[in-house]
C-alpha positions as CSV (number, residue, x, y, z in Angstrom):
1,X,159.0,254.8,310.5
2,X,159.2,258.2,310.5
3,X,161.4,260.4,307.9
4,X,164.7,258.2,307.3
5,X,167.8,259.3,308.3
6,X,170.9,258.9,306.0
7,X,174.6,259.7,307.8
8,X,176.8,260.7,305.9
9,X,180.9,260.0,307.6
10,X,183.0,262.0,305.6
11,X,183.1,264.7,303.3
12,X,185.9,263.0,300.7
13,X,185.4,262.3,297.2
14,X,182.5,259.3,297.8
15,X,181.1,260.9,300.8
16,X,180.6,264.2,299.5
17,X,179.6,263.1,296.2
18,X,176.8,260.7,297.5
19,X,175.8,263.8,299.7
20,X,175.6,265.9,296.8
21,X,173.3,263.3,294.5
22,X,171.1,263.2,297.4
23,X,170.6,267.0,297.6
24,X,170.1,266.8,293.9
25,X,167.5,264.4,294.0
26,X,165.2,264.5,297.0
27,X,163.0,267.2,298.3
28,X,163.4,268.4,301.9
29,X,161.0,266.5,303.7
30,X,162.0,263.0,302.2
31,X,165.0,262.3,304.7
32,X,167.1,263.8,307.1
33,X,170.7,264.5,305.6
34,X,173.8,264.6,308.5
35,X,177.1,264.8,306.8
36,X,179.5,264.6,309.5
37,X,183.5,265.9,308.9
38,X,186.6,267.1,310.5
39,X,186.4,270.1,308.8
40,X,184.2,272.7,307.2
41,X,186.0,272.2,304.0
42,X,186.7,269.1,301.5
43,X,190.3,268.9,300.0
44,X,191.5,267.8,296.8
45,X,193.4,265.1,297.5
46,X,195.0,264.5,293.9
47,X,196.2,268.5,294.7
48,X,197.6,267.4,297.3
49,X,201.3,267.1,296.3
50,X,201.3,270.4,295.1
51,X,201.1,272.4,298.1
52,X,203.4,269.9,299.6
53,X,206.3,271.1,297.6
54,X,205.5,274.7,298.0
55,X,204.3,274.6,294.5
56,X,200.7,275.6,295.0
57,X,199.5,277.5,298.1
58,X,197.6,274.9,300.5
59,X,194.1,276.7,300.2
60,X,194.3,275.8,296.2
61,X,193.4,272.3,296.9
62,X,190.5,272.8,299.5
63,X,186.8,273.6,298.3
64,X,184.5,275.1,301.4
65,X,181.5,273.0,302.2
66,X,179.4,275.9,303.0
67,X,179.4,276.8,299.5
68,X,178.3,273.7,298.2
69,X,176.4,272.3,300.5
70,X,172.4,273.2,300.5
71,X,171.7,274.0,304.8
72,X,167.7,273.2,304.1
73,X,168.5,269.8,302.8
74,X,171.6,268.5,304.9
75,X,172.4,269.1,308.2
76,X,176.4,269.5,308.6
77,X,178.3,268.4,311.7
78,X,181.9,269.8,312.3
79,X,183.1,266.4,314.0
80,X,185.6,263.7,314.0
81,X,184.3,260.2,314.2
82,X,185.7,257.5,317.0
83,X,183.4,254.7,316.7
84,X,181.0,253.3,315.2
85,X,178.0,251.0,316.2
86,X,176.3,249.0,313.5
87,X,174.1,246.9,315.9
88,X,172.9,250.2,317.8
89,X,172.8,251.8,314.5
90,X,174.7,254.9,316.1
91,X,178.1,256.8,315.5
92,X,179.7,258.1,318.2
93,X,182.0,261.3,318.1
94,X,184.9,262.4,319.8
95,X,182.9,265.4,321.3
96,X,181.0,262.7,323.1
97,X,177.6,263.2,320.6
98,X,176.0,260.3,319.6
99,X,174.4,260.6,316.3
100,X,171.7,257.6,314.9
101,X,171.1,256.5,311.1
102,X,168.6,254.5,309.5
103,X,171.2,254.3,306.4
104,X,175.0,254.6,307.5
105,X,177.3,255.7,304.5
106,X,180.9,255.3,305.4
107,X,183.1,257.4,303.7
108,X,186.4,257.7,306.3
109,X,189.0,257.7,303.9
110,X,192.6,256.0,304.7
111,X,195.5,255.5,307.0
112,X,199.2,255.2,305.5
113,X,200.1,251.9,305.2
114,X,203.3,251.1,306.7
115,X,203.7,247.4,305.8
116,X,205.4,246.9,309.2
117,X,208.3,248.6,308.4
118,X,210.1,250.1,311.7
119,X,209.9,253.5,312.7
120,X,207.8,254.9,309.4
121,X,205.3,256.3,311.6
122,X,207.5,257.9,314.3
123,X,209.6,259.6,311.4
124,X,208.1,259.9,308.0
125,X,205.9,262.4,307.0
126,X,202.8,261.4,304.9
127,X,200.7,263.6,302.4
128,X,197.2,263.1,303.5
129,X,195.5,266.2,304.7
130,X,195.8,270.0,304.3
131,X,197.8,270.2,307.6
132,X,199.9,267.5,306.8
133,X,201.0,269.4,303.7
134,X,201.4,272.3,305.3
135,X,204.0,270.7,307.9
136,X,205.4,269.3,304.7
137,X,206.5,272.3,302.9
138,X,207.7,274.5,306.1
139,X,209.6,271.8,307.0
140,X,211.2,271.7,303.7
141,X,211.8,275.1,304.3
142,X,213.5,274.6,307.6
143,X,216.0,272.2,306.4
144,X,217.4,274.7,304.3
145,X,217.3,278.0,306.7
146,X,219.3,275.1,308.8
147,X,221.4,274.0,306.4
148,X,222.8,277.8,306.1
149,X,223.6,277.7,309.8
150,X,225.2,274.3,309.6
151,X,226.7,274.0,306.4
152,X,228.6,270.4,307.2
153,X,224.9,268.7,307.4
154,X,224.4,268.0,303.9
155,X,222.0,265.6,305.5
156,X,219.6,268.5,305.9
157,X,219.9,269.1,302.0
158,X,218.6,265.0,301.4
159,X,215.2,264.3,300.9
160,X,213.6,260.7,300.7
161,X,209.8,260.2,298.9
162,X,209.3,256.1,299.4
163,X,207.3,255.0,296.4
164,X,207.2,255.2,293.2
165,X,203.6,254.9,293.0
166,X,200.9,257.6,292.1
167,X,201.2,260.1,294.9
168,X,205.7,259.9,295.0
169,X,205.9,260.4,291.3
170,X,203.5,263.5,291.1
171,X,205.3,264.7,294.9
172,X,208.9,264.4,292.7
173,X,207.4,266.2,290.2
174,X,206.3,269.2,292.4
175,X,209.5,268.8,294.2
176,X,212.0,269.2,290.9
177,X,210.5,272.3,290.3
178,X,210.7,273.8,293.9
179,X,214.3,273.1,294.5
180,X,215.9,275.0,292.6
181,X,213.6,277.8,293.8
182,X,215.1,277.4,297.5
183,X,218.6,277.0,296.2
184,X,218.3,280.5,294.7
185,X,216.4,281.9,298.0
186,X,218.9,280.1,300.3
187,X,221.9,280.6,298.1
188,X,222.5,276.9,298.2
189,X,224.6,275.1,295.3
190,X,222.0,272.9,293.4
191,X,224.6,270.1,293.5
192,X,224.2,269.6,297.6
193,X,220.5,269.0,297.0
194,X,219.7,265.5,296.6
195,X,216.2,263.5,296.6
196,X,216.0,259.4,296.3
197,X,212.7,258.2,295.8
198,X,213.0,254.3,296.9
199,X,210.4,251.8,295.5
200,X,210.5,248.1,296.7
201,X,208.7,247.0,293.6
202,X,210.5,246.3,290.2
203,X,208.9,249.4,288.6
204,X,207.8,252.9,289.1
205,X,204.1,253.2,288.4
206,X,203.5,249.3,288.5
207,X,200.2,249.1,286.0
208,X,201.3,251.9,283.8
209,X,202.2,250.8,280.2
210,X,206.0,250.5,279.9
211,X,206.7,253.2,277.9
212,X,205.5,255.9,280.2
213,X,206.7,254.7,283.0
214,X,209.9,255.4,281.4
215,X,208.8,259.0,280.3
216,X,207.9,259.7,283.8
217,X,211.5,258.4,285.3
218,X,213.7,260.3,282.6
219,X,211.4,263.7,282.9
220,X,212.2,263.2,286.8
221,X,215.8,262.5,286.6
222,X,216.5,265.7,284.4
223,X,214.7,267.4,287.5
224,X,217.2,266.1,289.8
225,X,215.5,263.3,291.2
226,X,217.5,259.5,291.6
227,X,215.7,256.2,291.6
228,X,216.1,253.2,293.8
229,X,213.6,250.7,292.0
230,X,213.4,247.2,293.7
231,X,215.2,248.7,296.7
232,X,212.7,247.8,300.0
233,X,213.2,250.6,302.9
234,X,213.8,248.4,306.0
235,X,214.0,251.1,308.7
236,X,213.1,254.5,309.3
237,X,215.2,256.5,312.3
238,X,215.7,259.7,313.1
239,X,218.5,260.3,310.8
240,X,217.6,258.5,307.6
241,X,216.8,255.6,306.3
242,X,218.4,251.8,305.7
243,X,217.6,250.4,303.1
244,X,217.0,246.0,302.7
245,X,220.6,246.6,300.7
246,X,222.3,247.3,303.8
247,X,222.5,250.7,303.0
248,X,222.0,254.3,304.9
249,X,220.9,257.0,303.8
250,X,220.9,260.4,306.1
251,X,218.3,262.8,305.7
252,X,215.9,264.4,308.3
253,X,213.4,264.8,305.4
254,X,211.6,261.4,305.1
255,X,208.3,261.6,302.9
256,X,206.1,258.1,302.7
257,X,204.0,257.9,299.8
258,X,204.1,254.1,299.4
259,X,200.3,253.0,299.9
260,X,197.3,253.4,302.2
261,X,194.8,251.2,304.5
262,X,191.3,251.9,304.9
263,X,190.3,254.2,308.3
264,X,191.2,251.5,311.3
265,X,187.8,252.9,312.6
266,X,185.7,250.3,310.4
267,X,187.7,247.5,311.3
268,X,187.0,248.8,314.7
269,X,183.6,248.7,314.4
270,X,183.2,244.9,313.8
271,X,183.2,245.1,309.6
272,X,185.3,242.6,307.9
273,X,188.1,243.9,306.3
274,X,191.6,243.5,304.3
275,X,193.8,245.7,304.6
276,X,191.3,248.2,306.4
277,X,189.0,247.8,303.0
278,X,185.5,246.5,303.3
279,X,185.2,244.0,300.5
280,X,181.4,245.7,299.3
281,X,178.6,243.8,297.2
282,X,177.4,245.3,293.9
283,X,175.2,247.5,295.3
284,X,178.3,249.4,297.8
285,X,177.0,247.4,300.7
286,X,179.0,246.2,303.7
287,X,178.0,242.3,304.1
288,X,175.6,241.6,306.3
289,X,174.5,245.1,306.9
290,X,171.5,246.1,304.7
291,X,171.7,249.7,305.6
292,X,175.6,250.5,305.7
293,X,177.1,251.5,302.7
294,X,181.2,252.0,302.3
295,X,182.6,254.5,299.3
296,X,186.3,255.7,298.4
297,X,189.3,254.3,300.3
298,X,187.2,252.4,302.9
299,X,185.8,250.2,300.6
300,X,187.2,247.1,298.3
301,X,185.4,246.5,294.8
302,X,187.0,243.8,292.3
303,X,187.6,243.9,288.8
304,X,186.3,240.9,286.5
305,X,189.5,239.1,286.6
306,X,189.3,239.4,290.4
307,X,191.7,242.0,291.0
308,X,191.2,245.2,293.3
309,X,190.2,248.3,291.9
310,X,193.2,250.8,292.9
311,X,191.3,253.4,295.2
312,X,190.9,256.1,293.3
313,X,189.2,259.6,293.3
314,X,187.7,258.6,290.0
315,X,185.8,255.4,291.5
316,X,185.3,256.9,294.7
317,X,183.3,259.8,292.5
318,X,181.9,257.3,290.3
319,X,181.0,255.2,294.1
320,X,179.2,258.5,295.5
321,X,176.6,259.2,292.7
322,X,175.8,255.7,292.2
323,X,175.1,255.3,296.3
324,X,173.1,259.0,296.1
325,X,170.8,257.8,293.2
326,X,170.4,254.2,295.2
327,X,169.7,255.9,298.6
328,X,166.9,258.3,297.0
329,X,165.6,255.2,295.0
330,X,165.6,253.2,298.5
331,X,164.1,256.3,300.4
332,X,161.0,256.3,298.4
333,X,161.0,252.5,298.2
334,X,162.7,252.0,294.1
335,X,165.2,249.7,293.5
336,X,169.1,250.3,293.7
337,X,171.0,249.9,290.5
338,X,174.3,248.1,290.6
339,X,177.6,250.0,291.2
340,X,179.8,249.0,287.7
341,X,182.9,251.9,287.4
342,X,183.5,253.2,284.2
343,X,187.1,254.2,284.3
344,X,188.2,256.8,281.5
345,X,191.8,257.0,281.5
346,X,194.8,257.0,284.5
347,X,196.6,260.8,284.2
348,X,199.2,261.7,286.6
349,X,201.1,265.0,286.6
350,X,205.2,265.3,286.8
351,X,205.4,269.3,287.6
352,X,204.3,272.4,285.4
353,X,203.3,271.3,282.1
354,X,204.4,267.7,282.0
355,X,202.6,264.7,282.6
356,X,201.7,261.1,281.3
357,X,198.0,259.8,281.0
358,X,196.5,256.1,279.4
359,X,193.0,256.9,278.0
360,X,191.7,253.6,276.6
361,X,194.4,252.2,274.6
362,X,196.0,256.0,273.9
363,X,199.1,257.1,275.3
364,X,199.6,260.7,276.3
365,X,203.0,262.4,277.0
366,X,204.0,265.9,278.1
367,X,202.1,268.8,277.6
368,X,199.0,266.8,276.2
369,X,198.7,265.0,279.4
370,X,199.2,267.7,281.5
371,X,196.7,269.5,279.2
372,X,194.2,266.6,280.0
373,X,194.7,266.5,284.1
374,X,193.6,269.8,283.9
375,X,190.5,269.4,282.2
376,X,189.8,265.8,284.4
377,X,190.2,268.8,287.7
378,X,187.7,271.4,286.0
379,X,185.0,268.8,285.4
380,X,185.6,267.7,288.5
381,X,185.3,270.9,290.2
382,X,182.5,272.0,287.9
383,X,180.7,268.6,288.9
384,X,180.8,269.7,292.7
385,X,180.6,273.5,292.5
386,X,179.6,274.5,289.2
387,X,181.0,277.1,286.8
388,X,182.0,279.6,289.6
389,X,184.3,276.8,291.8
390,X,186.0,276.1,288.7
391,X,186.8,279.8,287.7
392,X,188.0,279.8,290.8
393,X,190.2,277.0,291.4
394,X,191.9,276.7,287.5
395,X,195.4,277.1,287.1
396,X,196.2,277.8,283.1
């Protein structure tokens, strides 16, 4: 066999991670690197929410490739993925190029996960992607440039975020403190403005110790924001939404942020999956495939009591330099190390300068926490880019 060749799909958190490791740790004749993605930049999909208020402008939470990525030791393809072939050991693209691996790493991110529920993908937006965020925020926009031509359609001036979870607390946060922004640039009353985030579980932030769940929900309602907890939506339309209660509320502003399935593409491709998640080994592998690796929101690792690891970009990190080490160990014939994450702490943002965090069994509130997801971002972004990404990309 000649020089191996590792594919990377995917320049996320655990694609671009295990792509970085392996730059790190093999010399340039060792294997032949392809990291294939949509586009020539990675995002910060924890940022996300940010720009999708207006908060944060959407180029804050992308991080260009070409500066991190080393051209003598990976080969970068500007390409979206339609299929892939484990038995040929090929990926296809959507240009038509066919592109072959000896080791596959699959790193396609995730899908929103609709749970069946009618008309969500015709009508809600979703914040996955820098474009998607950017449609996000002008369309905010719109609704009130509209709203001053049509004054009756209070509709216009109601916005919907379903879930409670991670991503529609920290969008509610953004969200409080833009508002009143485009009430002042619009001339809008405040009052008119309303925004419901609807959760179908008993709590907000289900897993996050009572007490700051609680935090979270009265720092958001002094922003403006009103909770439906244990309220399924049952419909989206056009016009609003209807709600399990029988209820309807009108807004053309629907915002799902209620949970994601793996890419459909690996279910596609013959893997075994739930939920679009490929249940891995310990070693990140795909059953039955030696030499296909899954990372980030593609892939499904259990905890000791046998529950699912929420897909985070703190495993899907932890996932990518574990996979790069094993793939140079494997490339000069050492043995992989098990994947165990070790995970320091759950932070989550509500706006500028407020926040909530568990680290180990300490609870952080306010300023402290927000203090705290800022210093989680740096290393981060210090991590993939060094000092100079970080001076770059830091808020204070």
């Amino acid at each position: 066999m000649g020089t191996p060749k590792i594919l990377i799909l995917g320049a996320g958190y655990g694609g671009l991670l295990t792509t970085l490791q392996l730059q790190k740790k093999l010399n340039y004749n060792e294997a032949e690197i392809t990291l294939v993605n949509k586009h020539n930049y990675h995002y910060i999909t924890t940022w996300l929410h940010e720009p999708a208020a207006g908060t944060a402008p959407a180029d804050h939470a992308r991080v260009s490739l070409d500066g991190i990525l080393n051209k003598d030791k990976v080969n970068f393809v500007k390409g979206t993925v339609q299929a892939i072939q484990p038995e040929e050991q090929t990926v296809t693209l959507e240009n038509g190029e066919v592109l072959s691996y000896d080791y596959l790493v699959i790193g396609l991110g995730s899908e929103p996960e609709t749970f069946g529920i009618e008309g969500l993908k015709e009508h809600a937006f979703s914040i996955r992607s820098i474009n998607a965020v950017r449609n996000i925020r002008e369309h905010i926009e719109y609704m009130f440039s509209k709203y001053k031509n049509e004054p009756d359609r209070t509709d216009y001036l109601t916005f919907i975020v379903g879930g409670a979870g991670f991503t529609g607390i920290e969008f509610c946060g953004e969200l409080g403190d833009r508002l009143p922004e485009l009430c002042r640039e619009f001339d809008v009353d405040p009052k008119l403005v309303k925004v419901y985030c609807i959760e179908a579980a008993p709590t907000a932030l289900p897993g996050f110790d009572p007490e700051l769940i609680q935090y979270a929900m009265d720092v958001l309602e002094r922003k403006g924001i009103e909770f439906k907890i244990g309220t399924p939506i049952k419909q989206c339309t056009p016009d609003g939404v209807l709600l399990a209660t029988g209820e309807e509320i009108k807004s053309k502003t629907v915002i799902w942020a209620a949970g994601v399935r793996g890419n459909s593409i690996v279910e596609k491709a013959g893997f075994e999956v739930m939920r679009g998640r490929v249940k891995v080994d310990e070693y990140l592998r795909a059953p039955g495939h030696e030499n296909v690796f899954v990372v980030g929101d593609c892939a499904l690792i259990f905890n000791e009591e046998g529950r699912p690891y929420p897909p985070t970009a703190q495993i899907a990190v932890q996932e990518g330099e574990t996979l790069g080490e094993n793939l140079a160990a494997l490339v000069r014939g050492d043995l992989p190390q098990k994947f165990i994450p070790h995970l320091q702490g759950t932070l989550a943002s509500l706006g500028k300068g407020e926040g909530i965090g568990q680290v180990g069994s300490k609870k952080l509130f306010g300023s402290t926490a927000a203090m705290m997801k800022k210093a989680s971002d740096l290393r981060y972004l210090y991590k993939i880019g060094g000092v100079g990404l970080a001076m770059k990309k830091v808020k204070l």
